[in-house]
C-alpha positions as CSV (number, residue, x, y, z in Angstrom):
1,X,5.9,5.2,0.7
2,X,7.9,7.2,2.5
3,X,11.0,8.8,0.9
4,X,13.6,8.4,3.6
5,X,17.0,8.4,1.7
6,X,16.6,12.2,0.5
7,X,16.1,12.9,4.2
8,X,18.9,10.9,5.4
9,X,21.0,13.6,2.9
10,X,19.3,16.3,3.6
11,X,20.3,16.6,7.0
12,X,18.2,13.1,8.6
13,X,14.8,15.2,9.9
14,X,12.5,12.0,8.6
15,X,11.7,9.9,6.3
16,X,9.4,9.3,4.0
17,X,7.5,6.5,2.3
18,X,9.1,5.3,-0.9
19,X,6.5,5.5,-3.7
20,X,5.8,7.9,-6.6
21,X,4.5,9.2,-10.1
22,X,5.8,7.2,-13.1
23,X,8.4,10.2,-14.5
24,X,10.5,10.1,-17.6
25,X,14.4,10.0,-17.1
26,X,16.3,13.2,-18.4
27,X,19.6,13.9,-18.5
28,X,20.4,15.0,-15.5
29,X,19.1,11.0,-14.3
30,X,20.7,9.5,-16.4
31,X,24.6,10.7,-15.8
32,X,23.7,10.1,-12.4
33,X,23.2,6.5,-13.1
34,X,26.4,6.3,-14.6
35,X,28.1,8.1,-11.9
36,X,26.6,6.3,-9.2
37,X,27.2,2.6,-11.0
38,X,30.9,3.5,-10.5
39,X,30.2,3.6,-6.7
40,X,32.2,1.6,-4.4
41,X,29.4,1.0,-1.6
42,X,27.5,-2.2,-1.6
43,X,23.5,-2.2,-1.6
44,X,23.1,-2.5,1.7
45,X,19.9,-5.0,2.4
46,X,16.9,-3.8,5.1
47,X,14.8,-6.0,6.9
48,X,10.8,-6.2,6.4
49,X,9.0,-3.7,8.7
50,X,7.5,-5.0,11.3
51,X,4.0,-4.2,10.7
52,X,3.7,-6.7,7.8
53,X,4.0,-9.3,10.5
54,X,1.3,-8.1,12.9
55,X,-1.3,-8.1,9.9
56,X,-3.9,-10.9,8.9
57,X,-4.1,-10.0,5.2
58,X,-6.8,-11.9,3.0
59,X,-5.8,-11.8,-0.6
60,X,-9.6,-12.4,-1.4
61,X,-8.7,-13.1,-5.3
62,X,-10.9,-11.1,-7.9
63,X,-11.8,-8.4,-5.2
64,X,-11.2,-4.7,-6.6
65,X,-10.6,-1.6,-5.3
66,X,-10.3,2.2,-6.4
67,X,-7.4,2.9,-4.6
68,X,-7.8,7.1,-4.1
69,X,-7.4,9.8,-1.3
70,X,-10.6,11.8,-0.5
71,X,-11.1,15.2,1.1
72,X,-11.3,14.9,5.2
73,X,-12.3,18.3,7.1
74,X,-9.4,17.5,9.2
75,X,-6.4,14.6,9.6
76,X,-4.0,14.2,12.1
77,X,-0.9,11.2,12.3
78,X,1.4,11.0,14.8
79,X,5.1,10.3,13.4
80,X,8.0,8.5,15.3
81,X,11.3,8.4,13.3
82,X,14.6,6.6,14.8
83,X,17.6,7.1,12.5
84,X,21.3,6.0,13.1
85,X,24.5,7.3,11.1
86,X,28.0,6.0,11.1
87,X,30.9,7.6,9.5
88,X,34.2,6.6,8.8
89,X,37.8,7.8,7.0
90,X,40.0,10.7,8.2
91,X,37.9,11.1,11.4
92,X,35.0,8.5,12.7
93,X,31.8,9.4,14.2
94,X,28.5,7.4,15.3
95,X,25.5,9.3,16.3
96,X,21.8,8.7,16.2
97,X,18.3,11.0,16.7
98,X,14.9,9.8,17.5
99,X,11.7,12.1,16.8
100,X,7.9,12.1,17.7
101,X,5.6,14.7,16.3
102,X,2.1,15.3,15.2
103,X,1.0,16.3,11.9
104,X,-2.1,18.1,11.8
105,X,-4.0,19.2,8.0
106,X,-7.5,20.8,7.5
107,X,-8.7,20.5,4.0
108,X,-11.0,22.4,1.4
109,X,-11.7,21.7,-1.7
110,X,-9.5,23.4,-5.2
111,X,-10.4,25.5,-7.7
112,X,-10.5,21.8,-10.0
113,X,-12.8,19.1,-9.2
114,X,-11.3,16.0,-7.5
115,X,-8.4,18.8,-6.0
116,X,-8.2,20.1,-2.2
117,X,-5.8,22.6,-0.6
118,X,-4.2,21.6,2.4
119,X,-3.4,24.0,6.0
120,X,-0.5,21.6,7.5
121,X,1.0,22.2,11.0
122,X,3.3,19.8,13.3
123,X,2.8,20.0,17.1
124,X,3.9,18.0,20.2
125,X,7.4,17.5,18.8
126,X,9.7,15.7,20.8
127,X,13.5,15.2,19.5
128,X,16.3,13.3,21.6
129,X,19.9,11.7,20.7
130,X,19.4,8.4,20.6
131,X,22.3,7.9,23.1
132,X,22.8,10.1,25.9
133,X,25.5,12.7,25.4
134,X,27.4,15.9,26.9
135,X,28.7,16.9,23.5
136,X,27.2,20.5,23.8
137,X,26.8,21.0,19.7
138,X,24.8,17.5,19.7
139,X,22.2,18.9,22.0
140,X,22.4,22.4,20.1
141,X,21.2,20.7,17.2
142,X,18.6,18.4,18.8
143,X,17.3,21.7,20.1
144,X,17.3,23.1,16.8
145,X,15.9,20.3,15.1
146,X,12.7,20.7,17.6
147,X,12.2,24.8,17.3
148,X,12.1,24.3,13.8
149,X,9.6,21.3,13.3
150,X,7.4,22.9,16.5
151,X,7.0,26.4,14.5
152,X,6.0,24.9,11.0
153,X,3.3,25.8,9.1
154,X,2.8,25.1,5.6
155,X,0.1,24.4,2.8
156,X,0.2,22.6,-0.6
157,X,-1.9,21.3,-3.3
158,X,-2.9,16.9,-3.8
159,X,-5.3,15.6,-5.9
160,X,-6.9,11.9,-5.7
161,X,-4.2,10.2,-6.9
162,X,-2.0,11.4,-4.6
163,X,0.0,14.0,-6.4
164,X,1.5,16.8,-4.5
165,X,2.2,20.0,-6.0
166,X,2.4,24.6,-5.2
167,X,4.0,23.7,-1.3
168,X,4.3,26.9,0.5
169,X,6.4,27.1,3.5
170,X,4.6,30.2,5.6
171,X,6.5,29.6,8.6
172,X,9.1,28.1,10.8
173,X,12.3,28.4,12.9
174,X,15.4,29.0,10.4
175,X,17.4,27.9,12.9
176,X,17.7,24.6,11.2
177,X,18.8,25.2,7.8
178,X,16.7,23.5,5.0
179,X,13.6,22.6,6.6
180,X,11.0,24.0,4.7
181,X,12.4,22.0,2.3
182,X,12.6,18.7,4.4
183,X,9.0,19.4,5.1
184,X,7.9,19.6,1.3
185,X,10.0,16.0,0.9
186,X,7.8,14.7,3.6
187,X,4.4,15.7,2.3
188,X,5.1,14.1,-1.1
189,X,6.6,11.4,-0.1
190,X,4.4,10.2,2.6
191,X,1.5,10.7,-0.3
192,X,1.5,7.3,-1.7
193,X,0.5,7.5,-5.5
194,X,-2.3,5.4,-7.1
195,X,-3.3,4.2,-10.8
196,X,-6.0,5.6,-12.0
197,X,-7.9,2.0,-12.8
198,X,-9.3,-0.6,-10.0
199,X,-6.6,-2.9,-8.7
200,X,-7.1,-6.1,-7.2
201,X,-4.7,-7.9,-4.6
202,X,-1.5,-9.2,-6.7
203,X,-1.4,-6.3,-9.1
204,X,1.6,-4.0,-8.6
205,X,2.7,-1.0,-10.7
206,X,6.0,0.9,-11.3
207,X,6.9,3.9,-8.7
208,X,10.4,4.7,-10.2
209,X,11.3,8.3,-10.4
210,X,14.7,10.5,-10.4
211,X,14.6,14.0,-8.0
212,X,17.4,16.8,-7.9
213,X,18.5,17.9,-4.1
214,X,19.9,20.7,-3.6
215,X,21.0,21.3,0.2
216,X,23.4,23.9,-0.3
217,X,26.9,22.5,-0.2
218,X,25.5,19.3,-1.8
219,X,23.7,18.8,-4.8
220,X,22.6,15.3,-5.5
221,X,20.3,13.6,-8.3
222,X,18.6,10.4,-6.8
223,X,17.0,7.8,-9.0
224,X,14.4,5.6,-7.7
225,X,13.9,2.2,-9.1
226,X,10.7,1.1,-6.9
227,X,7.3,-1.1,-7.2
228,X,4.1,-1.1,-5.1
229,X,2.0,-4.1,-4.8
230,X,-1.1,-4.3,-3.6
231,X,-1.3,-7.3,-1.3
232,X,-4.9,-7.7,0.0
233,X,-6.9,-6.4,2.8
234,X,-6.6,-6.4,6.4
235,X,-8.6,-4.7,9.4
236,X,-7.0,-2.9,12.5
237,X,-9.5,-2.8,15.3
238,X,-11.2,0.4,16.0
239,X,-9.1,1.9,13.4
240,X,-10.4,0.6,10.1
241,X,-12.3,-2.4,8.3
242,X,-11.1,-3.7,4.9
243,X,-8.1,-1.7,4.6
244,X,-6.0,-2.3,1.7
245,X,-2.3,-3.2,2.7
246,X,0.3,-1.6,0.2
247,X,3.8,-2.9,-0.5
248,X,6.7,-0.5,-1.8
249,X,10.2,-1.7,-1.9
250,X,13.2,-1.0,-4.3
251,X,16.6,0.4,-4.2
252,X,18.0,4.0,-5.3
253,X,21.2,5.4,-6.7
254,X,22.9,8.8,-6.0
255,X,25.4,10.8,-7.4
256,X,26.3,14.3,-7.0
257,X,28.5,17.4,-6.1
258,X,29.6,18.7,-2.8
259,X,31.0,22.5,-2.9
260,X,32.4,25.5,-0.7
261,X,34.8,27.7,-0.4
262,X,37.7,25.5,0.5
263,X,36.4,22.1,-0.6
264,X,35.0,20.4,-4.2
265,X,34.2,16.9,-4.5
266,X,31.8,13.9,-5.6
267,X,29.1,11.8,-3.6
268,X,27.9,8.9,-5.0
269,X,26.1,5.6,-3.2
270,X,23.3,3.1,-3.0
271,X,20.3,2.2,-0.6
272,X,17.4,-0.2,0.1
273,X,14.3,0.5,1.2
274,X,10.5,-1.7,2.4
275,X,7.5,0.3,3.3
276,X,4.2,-1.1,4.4
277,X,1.2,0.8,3.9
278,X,-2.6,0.6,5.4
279,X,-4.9,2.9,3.5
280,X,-8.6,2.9,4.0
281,X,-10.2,3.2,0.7
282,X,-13.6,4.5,2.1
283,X,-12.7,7.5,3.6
284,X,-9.7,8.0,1.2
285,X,-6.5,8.6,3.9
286,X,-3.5,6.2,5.3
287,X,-4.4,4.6,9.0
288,X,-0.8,3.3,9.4
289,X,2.7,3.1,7.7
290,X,5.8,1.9,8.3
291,X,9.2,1.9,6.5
292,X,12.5,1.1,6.9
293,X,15.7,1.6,4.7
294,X,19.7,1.6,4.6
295,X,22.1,3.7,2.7
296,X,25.5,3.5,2.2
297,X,27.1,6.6,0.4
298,X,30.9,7.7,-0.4
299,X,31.9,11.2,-0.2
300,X,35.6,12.1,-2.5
301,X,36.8,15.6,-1.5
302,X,39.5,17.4,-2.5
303,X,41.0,20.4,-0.5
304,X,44.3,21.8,-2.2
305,X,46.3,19.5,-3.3
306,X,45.0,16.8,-0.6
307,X,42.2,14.2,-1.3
308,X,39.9,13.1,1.2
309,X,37.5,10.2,1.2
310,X,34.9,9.4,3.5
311,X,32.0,6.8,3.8
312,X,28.7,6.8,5.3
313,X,26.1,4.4,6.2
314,X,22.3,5.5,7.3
315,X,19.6,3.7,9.1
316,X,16.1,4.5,9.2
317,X,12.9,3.6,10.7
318,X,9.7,5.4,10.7
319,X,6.3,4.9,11.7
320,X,2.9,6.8,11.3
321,X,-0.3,6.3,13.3
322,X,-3.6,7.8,12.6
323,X,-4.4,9.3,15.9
324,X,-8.7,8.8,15.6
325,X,-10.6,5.8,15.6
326,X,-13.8,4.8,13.9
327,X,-17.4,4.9,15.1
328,X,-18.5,2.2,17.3
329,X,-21.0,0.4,14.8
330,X,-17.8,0.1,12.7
331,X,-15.7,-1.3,15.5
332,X,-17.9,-3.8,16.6
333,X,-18.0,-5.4,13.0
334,X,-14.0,-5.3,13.3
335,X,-14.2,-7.3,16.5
């Protein structure tokens, strides 16, 4: 589902939910493997989000589904994101950010049938440490972090399977470097992909991918080796009736450059991630998500004649909520 690590390096805005296209290796993935088999982090493991556990799932063998988004006049989910980062080596440092905000998108349909275009806006942001603190560049950048994601405005392209493409970032607060392109990450990530057949609970199917990042100073390529598995239905009262529940979990592997004026050096590391999904077939949109990862990531730089190694570990929750509910008739059957 949601995509998380590549926010955790892009400077820790959100995360998003681990799952993808199918997309054939090339190069560039592939000598990032290599590179980033050579790391010295451990996989760090993540617990199973909590949502799983407040579900009543019926596996109701033989039941199928065509899993597939359809075009809503108008959406709107309510995020919350908590995210702590350690760092140690030269110099240590511990810090952590929590973030609410709304995400608002009106739809029409494309120029090609079973397309739409989306309007996307985020509102009612809130962004604190998630410590108190008197450091005066901490709060700087938590005020940052809030201008830009409150003045966001931004459209793109998705089809029924789930496939985002032409994101257009119209406007927001530059203030925070990068977050136009955060925001793209977000609203591909957070678009769980489908096969085009029925599935039934049980079946699962391959959401490994490999991305190039480039966040100016660092450049990484990130390989994904995920699956999704469909694991039956479930209902969430007043918010939908035979949902299916979606499972996406896997690891990922990075490897990359880091570059300035003074510095050059190499990133490399590992992460886990578990994302639980709730996705109403009928009307064709995700009621509720959760997912949670950990990353672990080693940074080598060199500075004259001087070497300098650091190491990082990430951790991530995030949540989304469907802020509507269903009619009454349907609620009453839910009950």
């Amino acid at each position: 589902m949601l995509n998380s690590q590549k926010l955790v390096l892009c400077g820790s805005l959100l995360v998003l939910v681990l799952t993808g296209c199918k997309s054939e290796k090339g190069q560039n993935s592939v000598e990032a493997e290599e590179k980033a088999a050579k790391a010295t982090v451990t996989t760090p493991e993540v617990s199973a989000p909590g949502l799983l556990s407040t579900l009543s799932v019926a596996t109701e063998p033989g039941k199928s589904v065509v899993l597939a988004y359809r075009m809503n006049d108008q959406l709107s989910h309510r995020f919350h994101t908590e995210q702590t980062s350690a760092r140690t080596g030269p110099s240590t440092m511990k810090n952590g950010i929590e973030q609410n905000f709304t995400l608002t998108r009106s739809m029409k349909a494309g120029e090609e049938e079973g397309t739409w275009l989306v309007e996307a806006a985020v509102k009612d942001v809130e962004v604190k440490p998630a410590q108190e603190t008197k450091d005066k560049a901490a709060q700087d950048a938590v005020l940052r972090i809030k201008d830009a994601l409150g003045a966001s405005r931004f459209s793109y392209k998705m089809n029924q399977l789930g496939e985002v493409t032409e994101f257009s970032f119209s406007k927001g607060n530059q203030g925070f470097a990068g977050i136009g392109q955060v925001l793209e990450q977000i609203v591909k990530d957070a678009a769980i992909t489908f096969p085009k057949d029925p599935v039934k609970p049980g079946d699962s199917w391959d959401a490994s991918r490999s991305e190039t990042l480039d966040h100016g100073r660092i450049s990484n390529v990130m390989t994904f080796d995920m699956k999704t598995t469909f694991l039956g239905f479930a209902s969430l009262e007043g918010r939908c009736r035979d949902c299916a529940v979606l499972r996406t979990s896997g690891t990922v592997k990075i490897s990359g450059e880091v570059k300035s004026d003074s510095t050059q050096g190499s990133t490399s590391g590992v992460g886990s991630t578990d994302s639980v999904v709730v996705f109403d077939p009928a009307r064709g949109f995700v009621v509720e998500a959760e997912v949670v990862s950990s990353m672990a990531q080693q940074f080598v730089m060199k500075r004259g004649a001087g070497e300098i190694t650091l190491e990082e570990t990430n951790e991530l929750k995030m949540t989304q909520k469907w802020t509507g509910e269903i009619a009454s008739e349907s609620r009453e059957k839910t009950q």
